[in-house]
MARLOTOR-39148 format. One record per residue (C-alpha): x, y, z; residue number from 1; residue in three letters. Coordinates in pm, 1 decimal, always signed. Layout:
! residues N
ATOM       c1       c2       c3 pos code
ATOM        X        Y        Z NUM  Ala
...
//
This chain:
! residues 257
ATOM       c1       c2       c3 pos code
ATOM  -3879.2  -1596.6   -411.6   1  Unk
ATOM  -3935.1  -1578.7    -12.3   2  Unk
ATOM  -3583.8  -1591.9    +95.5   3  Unk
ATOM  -3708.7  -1540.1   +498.5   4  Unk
ATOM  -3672.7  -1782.3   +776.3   5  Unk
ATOM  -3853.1  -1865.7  +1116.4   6  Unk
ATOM  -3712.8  -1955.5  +1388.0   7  Unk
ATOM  -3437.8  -1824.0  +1669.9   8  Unk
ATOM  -3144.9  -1751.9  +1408.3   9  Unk
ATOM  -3164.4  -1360.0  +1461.6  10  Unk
ATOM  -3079.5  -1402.4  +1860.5  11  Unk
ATOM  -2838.5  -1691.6  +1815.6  12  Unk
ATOM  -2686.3  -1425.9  +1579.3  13  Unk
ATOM  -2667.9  -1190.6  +1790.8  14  Unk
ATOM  -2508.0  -1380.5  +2100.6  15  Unk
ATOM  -2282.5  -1469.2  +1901.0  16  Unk
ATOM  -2140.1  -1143.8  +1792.0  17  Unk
ATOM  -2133.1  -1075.1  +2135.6  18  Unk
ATOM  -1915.5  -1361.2  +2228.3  19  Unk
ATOM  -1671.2  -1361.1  +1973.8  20  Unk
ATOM  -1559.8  -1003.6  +2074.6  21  Unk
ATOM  -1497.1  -1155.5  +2422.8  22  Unk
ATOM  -1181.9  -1390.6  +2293.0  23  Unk
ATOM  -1005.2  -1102.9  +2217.8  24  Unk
ATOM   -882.3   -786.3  +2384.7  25  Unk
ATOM  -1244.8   -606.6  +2499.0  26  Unk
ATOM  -1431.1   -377.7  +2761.0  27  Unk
ATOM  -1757.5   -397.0  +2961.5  28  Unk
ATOM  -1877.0    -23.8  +2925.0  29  Unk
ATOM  -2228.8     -1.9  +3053.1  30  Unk
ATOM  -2455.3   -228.5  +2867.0  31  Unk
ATOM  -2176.9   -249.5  +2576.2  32  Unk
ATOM  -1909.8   -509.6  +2512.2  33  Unk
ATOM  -1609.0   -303.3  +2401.2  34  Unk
ATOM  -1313.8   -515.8  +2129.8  35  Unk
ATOM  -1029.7   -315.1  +2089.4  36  Unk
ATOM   -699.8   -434.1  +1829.5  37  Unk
ATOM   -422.8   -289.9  +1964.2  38  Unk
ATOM   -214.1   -390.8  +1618.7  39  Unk
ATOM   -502.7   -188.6  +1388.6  40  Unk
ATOM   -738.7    +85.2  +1362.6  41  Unk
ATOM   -990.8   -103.0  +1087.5  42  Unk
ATOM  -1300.7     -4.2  +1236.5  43  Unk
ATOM  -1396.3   -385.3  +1127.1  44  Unk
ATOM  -1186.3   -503.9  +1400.9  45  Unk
ATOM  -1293.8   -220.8  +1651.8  46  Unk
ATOM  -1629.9   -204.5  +1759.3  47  Unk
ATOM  -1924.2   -241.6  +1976.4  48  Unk
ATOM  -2203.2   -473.0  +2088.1  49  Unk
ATOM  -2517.8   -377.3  +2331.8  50  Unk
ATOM  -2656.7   -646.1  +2535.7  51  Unk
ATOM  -2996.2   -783.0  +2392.7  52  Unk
ATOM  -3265.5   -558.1  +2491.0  53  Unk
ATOM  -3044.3   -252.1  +2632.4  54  Unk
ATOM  -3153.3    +95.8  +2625.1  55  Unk
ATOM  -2860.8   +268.9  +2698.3  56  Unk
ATOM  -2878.2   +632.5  +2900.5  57  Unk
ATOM  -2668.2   +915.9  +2729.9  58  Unk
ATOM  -2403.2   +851.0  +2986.6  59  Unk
ATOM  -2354.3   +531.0  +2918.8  60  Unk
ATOM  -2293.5   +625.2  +2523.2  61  Unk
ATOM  -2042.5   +900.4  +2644.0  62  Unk
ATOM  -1846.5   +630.5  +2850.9  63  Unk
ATOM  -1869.6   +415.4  +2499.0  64  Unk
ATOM  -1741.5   +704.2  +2291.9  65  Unk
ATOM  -1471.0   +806.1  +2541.4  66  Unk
ATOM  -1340.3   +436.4  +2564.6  67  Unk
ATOM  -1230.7   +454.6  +2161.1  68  Unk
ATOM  -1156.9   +811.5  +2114.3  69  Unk
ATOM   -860.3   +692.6  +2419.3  70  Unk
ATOM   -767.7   +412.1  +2207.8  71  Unk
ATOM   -774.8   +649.6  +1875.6  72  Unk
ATOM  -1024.1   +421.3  +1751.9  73  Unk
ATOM  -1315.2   +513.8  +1579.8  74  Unk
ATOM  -1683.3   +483.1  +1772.7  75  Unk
ATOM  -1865.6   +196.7  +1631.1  76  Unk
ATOM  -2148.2    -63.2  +1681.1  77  Unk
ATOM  -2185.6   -362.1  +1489.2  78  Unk
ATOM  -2535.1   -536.5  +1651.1  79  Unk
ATOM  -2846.2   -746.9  +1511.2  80  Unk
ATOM  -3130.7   -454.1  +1548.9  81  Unk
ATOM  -3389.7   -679.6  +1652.0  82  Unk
ATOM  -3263.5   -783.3  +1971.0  83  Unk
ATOM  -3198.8   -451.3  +2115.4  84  Unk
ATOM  -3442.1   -200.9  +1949.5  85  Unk
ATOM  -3405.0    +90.2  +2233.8  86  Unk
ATOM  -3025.6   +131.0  +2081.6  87  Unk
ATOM  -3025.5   +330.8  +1760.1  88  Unk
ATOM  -3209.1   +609.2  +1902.1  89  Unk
ATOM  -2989.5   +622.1  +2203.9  90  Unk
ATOM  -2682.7   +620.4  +1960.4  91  Unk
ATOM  -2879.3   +848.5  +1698.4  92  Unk
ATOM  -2925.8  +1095.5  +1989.4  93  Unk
ATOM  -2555.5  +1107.6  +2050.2  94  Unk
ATOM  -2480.5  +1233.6  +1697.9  95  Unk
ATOM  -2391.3   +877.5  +1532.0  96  Unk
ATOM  -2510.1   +776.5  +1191.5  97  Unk
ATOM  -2592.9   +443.4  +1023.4  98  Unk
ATOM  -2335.7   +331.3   +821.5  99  Unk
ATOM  -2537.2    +33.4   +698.2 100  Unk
ATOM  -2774.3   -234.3   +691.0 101  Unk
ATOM  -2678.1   -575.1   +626.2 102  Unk
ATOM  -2933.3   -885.2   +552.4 103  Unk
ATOM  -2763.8  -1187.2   +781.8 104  Unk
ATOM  -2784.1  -1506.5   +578.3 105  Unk
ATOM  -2764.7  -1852.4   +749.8 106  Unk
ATOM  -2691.0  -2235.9   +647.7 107  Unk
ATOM  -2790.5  -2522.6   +836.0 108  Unk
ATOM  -2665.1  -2878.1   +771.5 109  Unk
ATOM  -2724.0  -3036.0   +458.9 110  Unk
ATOM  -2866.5  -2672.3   +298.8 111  Unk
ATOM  -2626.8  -2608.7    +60.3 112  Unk
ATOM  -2623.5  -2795.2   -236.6 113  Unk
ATOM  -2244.6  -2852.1   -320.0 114  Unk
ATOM  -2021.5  -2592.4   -531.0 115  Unk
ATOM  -1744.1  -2725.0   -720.3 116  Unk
ATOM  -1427.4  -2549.9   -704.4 117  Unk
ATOM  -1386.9  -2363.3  -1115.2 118  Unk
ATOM  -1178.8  -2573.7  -1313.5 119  Unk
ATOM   -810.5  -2533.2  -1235.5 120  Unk
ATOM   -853.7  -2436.4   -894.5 121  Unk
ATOM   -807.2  -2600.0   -546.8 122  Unk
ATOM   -983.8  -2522.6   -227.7 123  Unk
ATOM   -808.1  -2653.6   +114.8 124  Unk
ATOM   -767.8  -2589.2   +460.1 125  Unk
ATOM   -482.0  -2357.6   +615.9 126  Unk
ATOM   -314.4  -2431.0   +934.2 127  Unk
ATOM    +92.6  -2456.0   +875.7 128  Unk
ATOM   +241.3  -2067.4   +908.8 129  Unk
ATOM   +323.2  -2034.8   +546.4 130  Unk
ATOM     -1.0  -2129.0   +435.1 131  Unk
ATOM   -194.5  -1896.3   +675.0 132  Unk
ATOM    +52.4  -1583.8   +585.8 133  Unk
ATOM    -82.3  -1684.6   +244.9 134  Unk
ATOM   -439.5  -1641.5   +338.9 135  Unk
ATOM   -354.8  -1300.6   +497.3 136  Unk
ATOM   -211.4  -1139.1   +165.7 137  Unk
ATOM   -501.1  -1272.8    -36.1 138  Unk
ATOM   -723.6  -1062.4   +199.4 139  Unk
ATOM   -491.4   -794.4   +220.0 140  Unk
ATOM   -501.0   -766.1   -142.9 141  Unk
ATOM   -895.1   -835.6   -186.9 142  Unk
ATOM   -983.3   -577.3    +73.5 143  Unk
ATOM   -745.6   -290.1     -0.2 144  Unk
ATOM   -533.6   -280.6   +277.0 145  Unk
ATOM   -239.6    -13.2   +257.2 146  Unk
ATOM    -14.8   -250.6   +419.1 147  Unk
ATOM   +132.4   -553.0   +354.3 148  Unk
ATOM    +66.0   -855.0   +631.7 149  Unk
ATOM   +253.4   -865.8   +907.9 150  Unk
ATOM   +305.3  -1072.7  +1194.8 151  Unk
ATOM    -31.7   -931.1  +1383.0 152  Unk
ATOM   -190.3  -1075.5  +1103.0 153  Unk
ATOM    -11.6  -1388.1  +1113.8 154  Unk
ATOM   -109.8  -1433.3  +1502.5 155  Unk
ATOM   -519.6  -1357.1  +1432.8 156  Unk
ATOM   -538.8  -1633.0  +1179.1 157  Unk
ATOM   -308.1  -1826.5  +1413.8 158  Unk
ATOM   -536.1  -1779.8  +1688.1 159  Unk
ATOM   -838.6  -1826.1  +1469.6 160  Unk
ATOM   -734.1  -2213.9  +1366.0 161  Unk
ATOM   -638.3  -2225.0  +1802.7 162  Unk
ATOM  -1004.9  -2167.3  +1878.7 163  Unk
ATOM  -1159.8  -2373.7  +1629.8 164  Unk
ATOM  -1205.8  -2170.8  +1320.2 165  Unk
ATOM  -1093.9  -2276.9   +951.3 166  Unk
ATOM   -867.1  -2078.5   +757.1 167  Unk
ATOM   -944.8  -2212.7   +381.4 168  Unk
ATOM   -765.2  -2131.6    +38.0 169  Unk
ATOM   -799.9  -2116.9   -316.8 170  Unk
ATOM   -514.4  -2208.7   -514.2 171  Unk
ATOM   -420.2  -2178.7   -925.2 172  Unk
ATOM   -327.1  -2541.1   -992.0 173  Unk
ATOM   -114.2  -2442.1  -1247.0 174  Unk
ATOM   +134.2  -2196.0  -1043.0 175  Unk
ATOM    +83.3  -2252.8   -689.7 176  Unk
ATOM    -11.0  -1937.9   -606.6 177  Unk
ATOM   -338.6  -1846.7   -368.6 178  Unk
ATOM   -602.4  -1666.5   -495.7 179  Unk
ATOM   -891.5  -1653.4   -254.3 180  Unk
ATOM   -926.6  -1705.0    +83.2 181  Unk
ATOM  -1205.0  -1698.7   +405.6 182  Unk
ATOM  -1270.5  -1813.7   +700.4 183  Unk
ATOM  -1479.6  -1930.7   +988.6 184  Unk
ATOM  -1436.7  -1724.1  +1301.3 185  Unk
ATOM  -1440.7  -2024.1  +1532.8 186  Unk
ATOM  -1759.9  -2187.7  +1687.1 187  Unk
ATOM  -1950.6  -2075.1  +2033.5 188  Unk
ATOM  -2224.9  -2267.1  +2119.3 189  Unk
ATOM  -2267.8  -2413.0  +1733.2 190  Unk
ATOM  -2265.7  -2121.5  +1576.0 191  Unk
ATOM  -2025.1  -1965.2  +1361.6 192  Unk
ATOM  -1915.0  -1669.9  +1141.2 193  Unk
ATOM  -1794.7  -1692.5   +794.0 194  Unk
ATOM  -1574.3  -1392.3   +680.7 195  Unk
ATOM  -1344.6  -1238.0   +467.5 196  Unk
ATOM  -1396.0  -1425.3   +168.5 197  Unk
ATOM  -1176.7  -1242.3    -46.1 198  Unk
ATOM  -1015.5  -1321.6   -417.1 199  Unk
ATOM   -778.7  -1140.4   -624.1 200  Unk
ATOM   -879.9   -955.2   -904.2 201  Unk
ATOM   -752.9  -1180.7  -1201.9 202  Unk
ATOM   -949.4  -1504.5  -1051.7 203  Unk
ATOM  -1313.1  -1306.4   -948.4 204  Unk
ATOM  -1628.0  -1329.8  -1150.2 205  Unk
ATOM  -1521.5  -1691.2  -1186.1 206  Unk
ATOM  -1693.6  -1908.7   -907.5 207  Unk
ATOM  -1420.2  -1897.8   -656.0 208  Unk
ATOM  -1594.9  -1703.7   -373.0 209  Unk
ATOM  -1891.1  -1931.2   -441.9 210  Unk
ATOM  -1699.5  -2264.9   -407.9 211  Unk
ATOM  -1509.0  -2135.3    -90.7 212  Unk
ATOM  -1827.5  -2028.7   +109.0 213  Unk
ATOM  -1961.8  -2351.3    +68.0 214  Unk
ATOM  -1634.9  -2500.6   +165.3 215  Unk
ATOM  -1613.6  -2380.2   +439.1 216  Unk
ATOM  -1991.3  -2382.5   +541.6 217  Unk
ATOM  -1959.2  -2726.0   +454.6 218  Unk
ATOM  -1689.3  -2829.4   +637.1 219  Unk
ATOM  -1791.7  -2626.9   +979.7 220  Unk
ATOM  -2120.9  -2832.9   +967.0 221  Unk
ATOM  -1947.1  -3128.7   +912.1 222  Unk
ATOM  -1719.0  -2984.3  +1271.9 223  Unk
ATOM  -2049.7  -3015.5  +1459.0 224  Unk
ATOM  -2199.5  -2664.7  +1387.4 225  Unk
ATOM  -2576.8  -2568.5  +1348.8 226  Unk
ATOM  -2531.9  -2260.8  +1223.5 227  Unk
ATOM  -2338.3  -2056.3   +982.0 228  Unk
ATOM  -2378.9  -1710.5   +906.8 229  Unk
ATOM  -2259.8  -1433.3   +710.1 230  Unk
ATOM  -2335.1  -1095.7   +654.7 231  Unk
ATOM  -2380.5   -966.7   +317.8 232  Unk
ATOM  -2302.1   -641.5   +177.4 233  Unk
ATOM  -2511.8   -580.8   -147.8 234  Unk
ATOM  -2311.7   -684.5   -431.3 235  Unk
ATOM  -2291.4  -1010.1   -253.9 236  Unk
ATOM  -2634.3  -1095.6   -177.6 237  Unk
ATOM  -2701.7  -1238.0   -490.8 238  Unk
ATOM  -2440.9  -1492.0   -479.2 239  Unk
ATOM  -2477.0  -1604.6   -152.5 240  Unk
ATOM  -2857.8  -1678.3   -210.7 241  Unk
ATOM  -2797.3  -1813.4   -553.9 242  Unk
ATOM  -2575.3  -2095.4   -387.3 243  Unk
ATOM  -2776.0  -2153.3    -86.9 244  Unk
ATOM  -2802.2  -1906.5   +164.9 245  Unk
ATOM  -3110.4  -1744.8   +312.2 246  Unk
ATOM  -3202.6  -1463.3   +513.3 247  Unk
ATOM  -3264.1  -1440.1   +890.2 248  Unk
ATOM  -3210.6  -1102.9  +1042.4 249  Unk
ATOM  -3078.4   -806.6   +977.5 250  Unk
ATOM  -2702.8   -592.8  +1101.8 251  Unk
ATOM  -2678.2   -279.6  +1169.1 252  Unk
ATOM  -2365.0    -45.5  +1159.6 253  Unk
ATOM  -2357.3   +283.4  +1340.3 254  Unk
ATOM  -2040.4   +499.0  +1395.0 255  Unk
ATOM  -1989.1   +839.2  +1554.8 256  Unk
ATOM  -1682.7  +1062.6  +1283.0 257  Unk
//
């Protein structure tokens, strides 16, 4: 099956990702845009985007790599390929190395056929405190951090329902307790991210990540937005396509250890 898609989705995509590092703590360095967390050193939350169709000189990637190794961060890039193709061998030159290569997958309104929740579980959206400290330890837990949640975490999701994102959660019926969360990163120009779908190990292999991407897909298009994306690493391309998904570009991530 021809999964591909036509159309403007892989620069959308890449504006985006752009964008969204600019709500948060970030840098102009050269043809870069720099986000820093000060409360973490997950190089998921520290990284770099080149503007579309840069090709950066070596300087400019020194100036890059000097602006994390200040903040003890990690160097790394996190960009759509396509719409800056004179980067990786700028950044290849400079001694960093691809870490991966994502497909992007995209839904548009009224794409995704609809994906009951399993039997026994609830899907809603977060936005009181307890709820969203909730959501943190489920991805906490899901994505193996060494730490418990704290208030940092707390204030991301906080800020994430402030600009327009959805926190959602999966809940055991029976007990109460949350077993999956996700969320969308909050919409810029009609586009939007969906991330960190996570659920704990008892409840996966089940249909719970399934029903809460297309929960929350469903209810950002229903919010006004065009397009929702995702990037998918490869044990979860298969279940992303097999409820709806399809591909439009490609993500790239290079870091320099």
């Amino acid at each position: 099956m021809d999964n591909s898609v036509a159309g403007p989705e892989p620069g959308l995509v890449s504006r985006y990702i752009r964008a969204s590092i600019t709500t948060g703590s970030h840098e102009r360095i050269g043809p870069f845009v720099a986000g820093f967390d000060a409360h973490s050193t997950n190089p998921f939350r520290n990284y770099a985007v080149p503007d579309d169709g840069a090709r950066p000189a070596p300087e400019e990637v020194a100036a890059l790599v000097a602006a994390f190794v200040h903040r003890g961060r990690t160097p790394r890039l996190e960009y759509v390929p396509g719409a800056a193709v004179g980067v990786e061998p700028a950044l290849s030159a400079a001694g960093f190395t691809v870490e991966g290569r994502v497909p992007v997958l995209v839904s548009r309104p009224g794409s995704l056929p609809d994906r009951p929740a399993p039997e026994g579980i609830g899907l809603s959206l977060a936005t009181a405190d307890d709820s969203l400290f909730a959501a943190a330890e489920v991805q906490h837990e899901a994505y193996g951090e060494p730490a418990p949640p704290g208030e940092a975490d707390l204030s991301r999701l906080r800020a994430t329902v402030r600009r327009g994102g959805l926190v959602a959660l999966a809940r055991d019926l029976a007990t109460g307790a949350a077993v999956g969360s996700g969320l969308l990163n909050g919409p810029i120009d009609g586009v939007d991210e969906l991330a960190a779908v996570g659920v704990r190990e008892p409840y996966r292999r089940q249909g719970v990540a399934g029903a809460l991407t297309v929960f929350l897909a469903q209810a950002g298009h229903e919010r006004g937005v065009r397009l929702v994306w995702l990037e998918a690493e490869s044990h979860e391309q298969r279940i992303y396509r097999s409820i709806g998904f399809v591909d439009a570009a490609e993500k790239v991530w290079m870091s320099l250890h």
